[in-house]
N, C-alpha and C positions, 0 to 999 in steps of 0.2 A: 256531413250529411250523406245518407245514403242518397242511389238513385230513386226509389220507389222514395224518398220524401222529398227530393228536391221535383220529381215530378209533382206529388201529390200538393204540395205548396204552389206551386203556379195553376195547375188546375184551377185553383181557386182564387187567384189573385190579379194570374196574368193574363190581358186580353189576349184572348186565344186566336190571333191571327198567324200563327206561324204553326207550318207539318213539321216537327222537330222529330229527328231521330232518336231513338232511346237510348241517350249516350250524354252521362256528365260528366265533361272535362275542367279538370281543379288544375293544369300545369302543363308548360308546354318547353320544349328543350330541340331546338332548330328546326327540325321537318317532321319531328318527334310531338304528337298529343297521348297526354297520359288521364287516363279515366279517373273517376271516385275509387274503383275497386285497383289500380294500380296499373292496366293494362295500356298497351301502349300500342298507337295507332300510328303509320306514315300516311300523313296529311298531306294532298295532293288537289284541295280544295282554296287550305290557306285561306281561310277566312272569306272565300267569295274573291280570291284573286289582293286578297289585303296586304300579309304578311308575308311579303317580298323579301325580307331577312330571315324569315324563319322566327322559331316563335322563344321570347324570352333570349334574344339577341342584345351581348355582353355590352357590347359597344351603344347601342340604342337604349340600351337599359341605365347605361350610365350617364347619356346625355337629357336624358328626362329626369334621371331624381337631381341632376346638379341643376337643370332649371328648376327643378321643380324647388329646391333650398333657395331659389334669389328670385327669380319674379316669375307668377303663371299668366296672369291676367290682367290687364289696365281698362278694356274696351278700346276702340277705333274714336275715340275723343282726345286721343293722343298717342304721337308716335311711340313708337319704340323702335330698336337697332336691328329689327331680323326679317320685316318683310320687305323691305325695300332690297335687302341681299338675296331673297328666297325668290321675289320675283325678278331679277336682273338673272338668276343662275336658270331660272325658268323661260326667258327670253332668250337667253344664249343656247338651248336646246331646241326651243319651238321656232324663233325667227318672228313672234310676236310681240310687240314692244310692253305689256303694261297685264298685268294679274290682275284681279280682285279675289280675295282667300273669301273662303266658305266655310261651312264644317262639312260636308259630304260631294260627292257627284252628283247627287239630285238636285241640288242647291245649284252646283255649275251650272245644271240645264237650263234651272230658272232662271238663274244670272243671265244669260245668253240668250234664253229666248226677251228678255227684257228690254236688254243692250240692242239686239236688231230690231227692234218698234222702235225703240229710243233714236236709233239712226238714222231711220226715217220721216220721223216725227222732228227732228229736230232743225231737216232740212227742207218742212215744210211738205212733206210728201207724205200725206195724212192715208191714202188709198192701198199703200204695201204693208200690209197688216196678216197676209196668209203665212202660211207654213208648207212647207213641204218635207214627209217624214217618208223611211222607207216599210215597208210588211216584214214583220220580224223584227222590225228595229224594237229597242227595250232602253228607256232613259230615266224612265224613274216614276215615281207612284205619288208626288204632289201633283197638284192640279195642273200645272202645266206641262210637266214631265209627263203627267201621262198624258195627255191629250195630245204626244207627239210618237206615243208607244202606242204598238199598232195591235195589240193584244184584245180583243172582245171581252176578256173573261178579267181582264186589268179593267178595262174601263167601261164595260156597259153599266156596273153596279152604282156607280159615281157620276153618271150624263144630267145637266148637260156640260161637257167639257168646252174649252176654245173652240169657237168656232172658226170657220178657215183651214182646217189641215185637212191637206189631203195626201193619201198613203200612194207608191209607191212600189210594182214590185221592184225586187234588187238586179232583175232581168230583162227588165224590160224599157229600152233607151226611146223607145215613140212614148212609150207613158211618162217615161220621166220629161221628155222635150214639150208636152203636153201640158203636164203641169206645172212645170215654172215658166211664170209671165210674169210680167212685170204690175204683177198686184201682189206677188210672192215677196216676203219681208226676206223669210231666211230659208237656205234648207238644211236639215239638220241628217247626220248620217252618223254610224260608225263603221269604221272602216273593216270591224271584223264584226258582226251582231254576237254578241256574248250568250244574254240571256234567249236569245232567238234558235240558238244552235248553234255556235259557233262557226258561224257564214261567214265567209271573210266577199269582200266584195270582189268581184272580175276584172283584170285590168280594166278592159274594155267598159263597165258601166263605172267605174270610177273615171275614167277619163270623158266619160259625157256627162258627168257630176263635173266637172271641171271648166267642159267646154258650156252646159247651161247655163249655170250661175255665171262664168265669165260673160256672156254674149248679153245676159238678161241685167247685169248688174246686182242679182241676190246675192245677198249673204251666207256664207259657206259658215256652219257650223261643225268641225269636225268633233262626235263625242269619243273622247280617248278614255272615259272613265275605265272600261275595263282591259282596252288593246295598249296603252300607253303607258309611257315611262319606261321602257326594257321589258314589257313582257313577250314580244314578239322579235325581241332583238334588232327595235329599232326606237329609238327616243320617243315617237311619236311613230306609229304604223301609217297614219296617213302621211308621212315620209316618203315612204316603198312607194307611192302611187303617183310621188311630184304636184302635192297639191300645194296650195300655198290660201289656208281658209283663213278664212277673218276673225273666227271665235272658234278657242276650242274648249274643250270641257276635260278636265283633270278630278280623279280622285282618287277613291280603294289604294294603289298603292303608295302613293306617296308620305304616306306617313306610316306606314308599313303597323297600322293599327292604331295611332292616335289620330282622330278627326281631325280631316283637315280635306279640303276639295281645294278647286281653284276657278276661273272662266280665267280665261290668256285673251285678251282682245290686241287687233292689231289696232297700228296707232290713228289710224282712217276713221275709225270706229270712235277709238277712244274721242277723239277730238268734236264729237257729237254726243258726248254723254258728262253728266257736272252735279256738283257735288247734293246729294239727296235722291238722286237719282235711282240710287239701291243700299243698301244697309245691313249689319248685321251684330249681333253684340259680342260675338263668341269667335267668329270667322276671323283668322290671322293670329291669336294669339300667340301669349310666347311663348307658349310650351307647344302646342303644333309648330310652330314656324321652324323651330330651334330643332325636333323631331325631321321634320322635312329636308334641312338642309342636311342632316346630315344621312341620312336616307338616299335624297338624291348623289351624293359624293360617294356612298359604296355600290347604288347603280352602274354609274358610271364607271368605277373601276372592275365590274361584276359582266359588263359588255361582251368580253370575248368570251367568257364562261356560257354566259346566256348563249352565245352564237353554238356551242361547241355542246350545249346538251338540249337545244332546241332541235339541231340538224339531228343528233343520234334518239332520242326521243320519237320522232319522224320517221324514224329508220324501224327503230322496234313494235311502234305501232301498225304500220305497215306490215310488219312480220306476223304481228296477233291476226291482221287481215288473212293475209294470204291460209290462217290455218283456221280460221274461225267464220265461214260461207254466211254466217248472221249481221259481220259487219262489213256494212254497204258503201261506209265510204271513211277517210280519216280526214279529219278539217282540222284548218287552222293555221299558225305557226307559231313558230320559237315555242317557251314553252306556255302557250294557250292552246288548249289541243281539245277535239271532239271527235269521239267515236259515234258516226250513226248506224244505228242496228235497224235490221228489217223487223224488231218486234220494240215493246214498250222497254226502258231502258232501267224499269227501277229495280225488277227483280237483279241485277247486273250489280247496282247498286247497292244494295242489299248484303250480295250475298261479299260483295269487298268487302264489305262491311264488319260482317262476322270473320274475314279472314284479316284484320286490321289495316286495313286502306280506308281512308274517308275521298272518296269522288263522289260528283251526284248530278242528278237528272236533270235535262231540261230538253227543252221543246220533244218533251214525250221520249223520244225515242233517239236521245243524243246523250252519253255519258262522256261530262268533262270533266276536266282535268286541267285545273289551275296551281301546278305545284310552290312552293316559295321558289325563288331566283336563284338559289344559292344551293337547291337539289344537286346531289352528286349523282357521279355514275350509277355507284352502286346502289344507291336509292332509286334511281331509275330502274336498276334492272330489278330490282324486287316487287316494285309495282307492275312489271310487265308481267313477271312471275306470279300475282296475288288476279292481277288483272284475266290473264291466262288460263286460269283456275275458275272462277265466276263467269267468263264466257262459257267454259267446257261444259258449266250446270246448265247451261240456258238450251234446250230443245226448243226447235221449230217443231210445230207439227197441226197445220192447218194454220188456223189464225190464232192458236191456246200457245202458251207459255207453262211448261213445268221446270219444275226446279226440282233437279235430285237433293235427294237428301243426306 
């Protein structure tokens, strides 16, 4: 199918909630995406941070069709041999005792925003029913996911959401000591705001994320959906800050493109929570499980790589600063990376676009860059070079944006 009919065919089929770029990808070969018409693009999006192995990855490829020849599905009405293994390898990274599998990060949220009512509720402490979420923060677009995302334009159209949350800036430690009291059930953070801009948080307000929750008795929800598992060159990025949260939230890469989430609850937690509690017909199976583990075992041999092209990645974007006076700051780490520009960030986006990079926009005026884990040098240096290119079009000139042609 051409482009102009697999467009023309959703037009008319597909709930038109998604801004899709004008691009149909039929096949994918490591950091390599190849179009309908054959062309081929270095993806440095990776599926929204998904495809940690790259895409059409030999090894992953093989251990899904051999599950998929012996068992995919039972439902959670009876064990099977791989989630009790995926979440013990998942403990031994996080330091928290006990998983429950999902199919996405949204679902984690849910799970965890559930789990801390549940903990409270079970202890007979009916009053700790709030939230506390940060501005910028982005956890997902079910009903309770968003009701803890601070986005207007997410949740005004859907109100009225959870009542009880209250937002946060990621700067502000009297607002934050403010709003956790002990009517606060949980507080939920990510350690780097993904879809907010690629914000990673400040020592300093992560450690009063630390010392609140510690003094108040809330529940620390770290969300890792999109900072977690090695994309910042650490298991879990709230790591880097010596936190030690009660629920965290897992997804996007761990299945490195087969559905699959997680919530990690420690065992404090867990031993206030039983069985009916939460549910899922799809979450854990065996062909995510089986995907997962062995996903997390090429992570973790992929560690010092991640370290070694996160730091140099760091290094070149910085370089694009110093020659490019539009971008105002470089965020992030390892490789989760955001360029903020003094103008709107899509035309940037765009124009990599037609030069074969896939990066993209968010919070207006931040172009990220979530490449797969397993990005080489030389792939780095040619998105610094396509990247390099698409700043060069981008004029300031008042508050207008042109783009050479």
């Amino acid at each position: 199918m051409t482009t102009e009919t697999v467009t023309a065919l959703e037009a008319q089929h597909v709930l038109q909630t998604y801004k899709r770029q004008p691009v149909v990808f039929v096949r994918g070969e490591g950091t390599r995406l190849f179009d309908a018409d054959g062309r081929a693009y270095l993806d440095f999006i990776s599926g929204i941070g998904v495809a940690v192995l790259g895409h059409a990855h030999p090894g992953l490829a093989a251990v899904i069709a051999d599950q998929a020849r012996t068992l995919v599905h039972t439902s959670n009405l009876y064990y099977h041999p791989l989630q009790g293994q995926l979440a013990a390898r998942l403990s031994a990274l996080s330091g928290l005792q006990r998983a429950f599998f999902c199919n996405s990060g949204t679902e984690a949220v849910e799970a965890c925003l559930k789990f801390a009512r549940r903990f409270w509720y079970s202890q007979g402490v009916t009053n700790r029913t709030a939230y506390v979420a940060l501005e910028h923060g982005f956890s997902g677009r079910t009903m309770g996911a968003l009701s803890v995302t601070a986005n207007a334009h997410y949740r005004d159209p859907f109100g009225p959401l959870i009542p009880g949350v209250t937002f946060v800036a990621p700067d502000d430690i009297a607002g934050l000591e403010a709003a956790v009291t002990q009517s606060t059930a949980a507080l939920i953070a990510e350690p780097i705001q993904g879809e907010g801009g690629v914000r990673a948080l400040s020592p300093e307000f992560a450690a009063a994320i630390a010392r609140v929750t510690k003094t108040t008795g809330t529940l620390l929800i770290a969300d890792e959906v999109q900072c977690g598992l090695g994309r910042t060159g650490h298991s879990f990025h709230y790591q880097s800050f010596g936190w030690t949260p009660d629920l965290v939230t897992v997804g996007k890469a761990i299945g490195s493109g087969i559905p699959i989430g997680a919530a990690l609850v420690g065992e404090h937690v867990a031993t206030q929570i039983f069985a009916g509690d939460h549910g899922t017909t799809y979450g854990g199976n065996l062909l995510s499980t089986r995907a997962a583990l062995y996903v997390l075992a090429q992570l973790e041999a992929l560690k010092p790589h991640i370290a070694e092209m996160g730091t140099l990645f760091e290094q070149r974007l910085q370089d694009l600063q110093r020659q490019h006076p539009v971008i105002t700051s470089v965020r992030g780490a390892g490789l989760m990376r955001g360029l903020e520009l003094a103008v709107d960030a899509q035309p940037v986006v765009d124009a990599a676009l037609k030069a074969g990079l896939l990066v993209n926009r968010t919070a207006e005026r931040v172009v990220r860059m979530l490449p797969p884990l397993t990005v080489t040098k030389t792939e780095l240096e040619e998105a610094i070079g396509v990247l390099d290119g698409a700043l060069a079009s981008v004029k300031v000139e008042g508050s207008t944006v042109e783009m050479r042609a």
